[in-house]
Structure formats: C-alpha cells, structure tokens
C-alpha positions, 0 to 999 in steps of 0.5 A: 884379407886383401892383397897389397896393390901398388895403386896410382891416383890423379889429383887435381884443383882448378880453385885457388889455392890449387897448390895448398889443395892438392898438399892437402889430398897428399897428406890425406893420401899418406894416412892410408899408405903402406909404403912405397910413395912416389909422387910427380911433379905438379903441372898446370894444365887447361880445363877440359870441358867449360873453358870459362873456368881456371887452368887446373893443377894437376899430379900423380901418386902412387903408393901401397894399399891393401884394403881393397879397390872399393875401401880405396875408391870410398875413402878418394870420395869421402876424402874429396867431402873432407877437403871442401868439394862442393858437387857441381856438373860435369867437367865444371870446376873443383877445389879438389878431385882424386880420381883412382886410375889404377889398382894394381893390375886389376881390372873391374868394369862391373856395377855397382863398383869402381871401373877400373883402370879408370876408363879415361886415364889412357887417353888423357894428357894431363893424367898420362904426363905425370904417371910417365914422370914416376912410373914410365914402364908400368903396363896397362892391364887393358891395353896391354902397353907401357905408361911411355907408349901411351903417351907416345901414341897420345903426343903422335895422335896430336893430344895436349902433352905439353905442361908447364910444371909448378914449382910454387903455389898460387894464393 
C-alpha cells in the first residue's frame, strides 16, 4: 500500500474557453482526491516557446492521493486524452495540460517513470507563482528551499513573475 502524499499539480489551456478547461481538469482531479484541496488563483500568462500562439491561463492544485506517483502521473495523461488534447510539438499550444510538480517529498529522477520534482517547476514563474499562492512554505526536496525563496530568487534573477489574476472565463 502506497502511503498518502500531499502532491501538487499545474494546469494550464492557452485554447478558448481557457477557464471552462481548467474547470473541467479541477473536477477531474477532485474524483481522485483524498482530501485536503487547496487550489490558486488562475493567472494569464505568455506562452513559452512559439509567440504566435494565445496567453495561457495557468493554476496550481493540491490535494491528498495514495496510490502512487506513477498511478498519478497515468491518470494526469489519460485525463489530458479525455479533455480533448490533441498531440502537437513541443511548447505549442494546449486545450489542456496537467503537469505533476510534486509528489510529496519524493524524488525520483529514473526511467521509465515520472521525473519528479518536475525538472522545470523551480525555474518557472508562471508554476512558481500560483504554488507560493497556496503553499509558500513547502520545501523542495531537491533544492532544499522554500516554494517563497524560489520564487524570491526567480523575481531577483529578472524572471517573469508578474501575472494578472482572472476572475472570469473567456468564451
């Protein structure tokens, strides 16, 4: 039996209606939760990668879950499939993606299997924004530091850490 783990998730759609999606992966995501949902605030942020493409809406959850980083990680994809993502290249545009940052305090960096923490979670504004929101004091097992100091070295290094939050959708 796998033991609880408080993991955290990052959403995100640059494909109108951006809001109604990311509704759509929160009610997903409260199916398998055992408790304890924390969500951020939504921001719009730029795209990374292709410019030519729409600001994306971007958000944090957390929650418990017991059954395992890889469970977790199969379940983010599948769900993904469900909500209508169509494959497309790299940094090009989503209806809907779900990127597991955290599971816990654990750390798992071999294949085949989730990398976890995420390897890019710590040097993203856009993730690291909405996880200080709801959860400023949670440590990364890697770096050893604070979700705040992250961020605090993000915004002193000249990052992109200024989001507007959205309160409505866009259909």
């Amino acid at each position: 039996m796998e033991s609880l783990e408080r993991v955290f998730i990052a959403l995100g759609s640059n494909i109108k209606p951006r809001g109604s999606r990311l509704a759509e992966a929160r009610a997903m995501l409260q199916k398998i939760s055992l408790g304890g949902w924390v969500e951020s605030s939504i921001y719009e942020t730029a795209p990374i990668g292709p410019q030519d493409q729409g600001k994306f809406f971007n958000q944090v959850v957390s929650f418990w879950y017991g059954k395992g980083s890889r469970k977790l990680l199969n379940y983010l994809k599948g769900a993904e499939l469900f909500l209508g993502r169509h494959p497309r290249g790299h940094w090009e545009k989503r209806e809907i993606d779900m990127d597991l940052l955290y599971y816990g305090e654990c750390i798992l960096n071999r294949r085949p299997g989730p990398i976890i923490p995420h390897p890019l979670a710590a040097v993203r504004g856009f993730v690291m924004v909405p996880f200080a929101e709801i959860y400023p004091d949670f440590c990364d097992p890697l770096l050893g530091k604070p979700i705040k100091k992250i961020l605090e070295e993000l915004k002193n290094s000249g990052a992109e850490v200024e989001f507007k939050k959205v309160e409505t959708d866009d259909e």
